[in-house]
N, C-alpha and C positions, 0 to 999 in steps of 0.2 A: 504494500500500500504506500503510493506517494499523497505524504502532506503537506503543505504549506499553510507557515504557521506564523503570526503576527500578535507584536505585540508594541501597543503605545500608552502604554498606562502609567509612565513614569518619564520623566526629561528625557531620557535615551530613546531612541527606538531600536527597534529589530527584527530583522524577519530569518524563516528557515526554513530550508526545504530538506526533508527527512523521505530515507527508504525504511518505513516501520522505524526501527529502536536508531539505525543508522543515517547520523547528520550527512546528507548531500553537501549541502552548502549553507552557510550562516551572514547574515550581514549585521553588523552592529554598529549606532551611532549615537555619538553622543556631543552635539556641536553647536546646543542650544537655537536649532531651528526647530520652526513649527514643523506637525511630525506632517502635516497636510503639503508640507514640498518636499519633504522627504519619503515618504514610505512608500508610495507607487512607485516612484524612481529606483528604489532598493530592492523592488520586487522583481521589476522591469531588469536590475543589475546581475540579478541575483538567477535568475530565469538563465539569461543570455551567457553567463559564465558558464551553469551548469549543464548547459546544452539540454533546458528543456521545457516545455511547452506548460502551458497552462490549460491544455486540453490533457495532458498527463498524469494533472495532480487527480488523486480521489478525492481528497477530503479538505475543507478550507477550516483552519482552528483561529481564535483569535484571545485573547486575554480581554474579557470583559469586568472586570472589575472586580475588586475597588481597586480606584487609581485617581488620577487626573482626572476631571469629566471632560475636560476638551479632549482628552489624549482619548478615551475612551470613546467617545462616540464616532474622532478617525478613523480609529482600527476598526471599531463595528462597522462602521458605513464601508469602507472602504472591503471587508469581505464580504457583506451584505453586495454590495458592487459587483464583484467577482463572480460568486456564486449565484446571485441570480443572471446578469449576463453569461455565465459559461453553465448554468444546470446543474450546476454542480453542489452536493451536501455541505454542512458547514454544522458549526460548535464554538460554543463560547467555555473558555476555561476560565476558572476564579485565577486572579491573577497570585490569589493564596495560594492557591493550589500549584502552580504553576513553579510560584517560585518555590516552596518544599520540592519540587523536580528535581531542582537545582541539586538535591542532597541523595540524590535517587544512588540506591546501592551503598548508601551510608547509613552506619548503625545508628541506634538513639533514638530521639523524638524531635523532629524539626515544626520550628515555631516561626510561621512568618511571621513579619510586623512590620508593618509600613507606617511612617509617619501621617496621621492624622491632622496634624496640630492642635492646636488650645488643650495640647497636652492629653489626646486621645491618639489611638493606633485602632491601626484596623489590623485585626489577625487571625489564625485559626493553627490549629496542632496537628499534627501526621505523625501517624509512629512508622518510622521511617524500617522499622524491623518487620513488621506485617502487612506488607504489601505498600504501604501508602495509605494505611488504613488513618482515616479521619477521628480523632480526638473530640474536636469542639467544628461547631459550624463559623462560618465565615462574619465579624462581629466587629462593630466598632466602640471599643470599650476603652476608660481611664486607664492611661501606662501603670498604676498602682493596680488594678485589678489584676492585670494581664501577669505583675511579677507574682501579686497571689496565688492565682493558677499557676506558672512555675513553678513555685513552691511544692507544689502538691504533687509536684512529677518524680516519680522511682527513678529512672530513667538519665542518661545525659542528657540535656538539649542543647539543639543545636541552631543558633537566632539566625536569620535567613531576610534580608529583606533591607528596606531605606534606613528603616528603622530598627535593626540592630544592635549597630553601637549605639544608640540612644538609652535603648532600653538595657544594655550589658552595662553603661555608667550608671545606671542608676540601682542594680541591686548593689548589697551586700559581698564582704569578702567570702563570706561562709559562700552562698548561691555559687558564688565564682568556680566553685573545686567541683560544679556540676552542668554549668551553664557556658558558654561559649559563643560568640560570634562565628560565624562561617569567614571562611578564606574571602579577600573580596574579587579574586576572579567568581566566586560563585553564589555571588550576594545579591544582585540587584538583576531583576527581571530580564529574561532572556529567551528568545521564541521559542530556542529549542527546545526549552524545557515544558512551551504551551504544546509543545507539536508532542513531544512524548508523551505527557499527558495525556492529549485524547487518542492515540494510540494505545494506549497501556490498559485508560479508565471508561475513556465515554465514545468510543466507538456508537454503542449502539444508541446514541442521543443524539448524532447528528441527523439536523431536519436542515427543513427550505430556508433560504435567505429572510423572507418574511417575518420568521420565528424567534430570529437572533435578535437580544436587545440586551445592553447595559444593566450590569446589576451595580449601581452606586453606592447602597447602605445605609448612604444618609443626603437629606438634601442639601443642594450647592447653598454655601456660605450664603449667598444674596438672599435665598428661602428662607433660609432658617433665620438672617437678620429682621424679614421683612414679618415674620411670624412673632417675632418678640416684638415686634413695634405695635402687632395688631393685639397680640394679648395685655400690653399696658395701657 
């Protein structure tokens, strides 16, 4: 199975095109342009390198969220594009999900956490020892709660995500002798690890282009300003 996989959910972008578990080809940028003049281009680059067609790919994956909302609705649009002009299936990966990829074939419990701000993360658990199996669902909770749960884990873990060292400065020395930052080649959102994913997990949840949307968590900063204005 050929996938091509995207992902814009954070200042970098990236795409990948994967044979099943094996990366074809990977592009990665990070240059602080908008991902809307970058990622067609990269795909377009990324296609023409690997000598191969977009009538080839089966499956179209993309990281839907949480992330950026501008970065997200990019990459959604932009395989929503794809996939309904070529027919082709498609799948939106949690970008949580995506990055715990990152750790795939490494022992422990992998925790993503993405900076949120106003001193929220957005994260979820994978025990990276039984399959990839899911811990907590995907949630946007106070960086205090989230070392909580830590706490609570048998397990090494292993912090994965924007928001890693954030959250590794702020436990305890004790935490330390069980918790850890991931290497930063393997830290921050990466297609291939959206394309292994729905490879690995949700194969059989790829629908029509129509079906795919953003999962955000929580509403854009302007909403939720604009909600405390109306509740006072």
């Amino acid at each position: 199975m050929k996938i091509l996989a995207l992902d814009t959910s954070s200042q970098a972008a990236s795409c990948a095109l994967l044979e099943d578990e094996r990366p074809i080809g990977t592009f990665y940028i990070d240059a602080k342009l908008t991902h809307s003049q970058t990622i067609l281009p990269m795909v377009e680059s990324l296609l023409s390198a690997s000598q191969r067609t977009l009538e080839e790919v089966d499956l179209l994956a993309v990281s839907n969220g949480p992330g950026s909302f501008t970065g997200l609705r990019i990459g959604t649009a932009a395989v929503k594009g794809i996939a309904h002009a070529m027919n082709k299936p498609c799948v939106g990966i949690s970008t949580l999900e995506g990055l715990a990829y990152n750790l795939y074939g490494t022992k422990g419990i992998a925790c993503a956490v993405m900076d949120a701000r106003c001193n929220q993360v957005y994260t979820a658990l994978f025990d990276l020892d039984d399959s990839m199996r899911r811990i907590t669902e995907d949630q946007a909770i106070p960086l205090e709660e989230l070392i909580d749960l830590l706490k609570k884990q048998q397990k090494e873990v292993i912090l994965v995500g924007d928001g890693a060292v954030l959250c590794y400065n702020n436990i305890g020395e004790e935490l330390r002798k069980k918790i850890r930052p991931a290497v930063p080649h393997q830290r921050l959102q990466n297609a291939y690890s959206v394309g292994l994913a729905a490879f690995l997990s949700h194969q059989d949840e790829a629908a029509c282009a129509r079906e795919l949307v953003p999962a955000y968590l929580r509403l854009p900063q302007a909403q939720r300003e604009l909600l405390k204005k109306q509740e006072k």
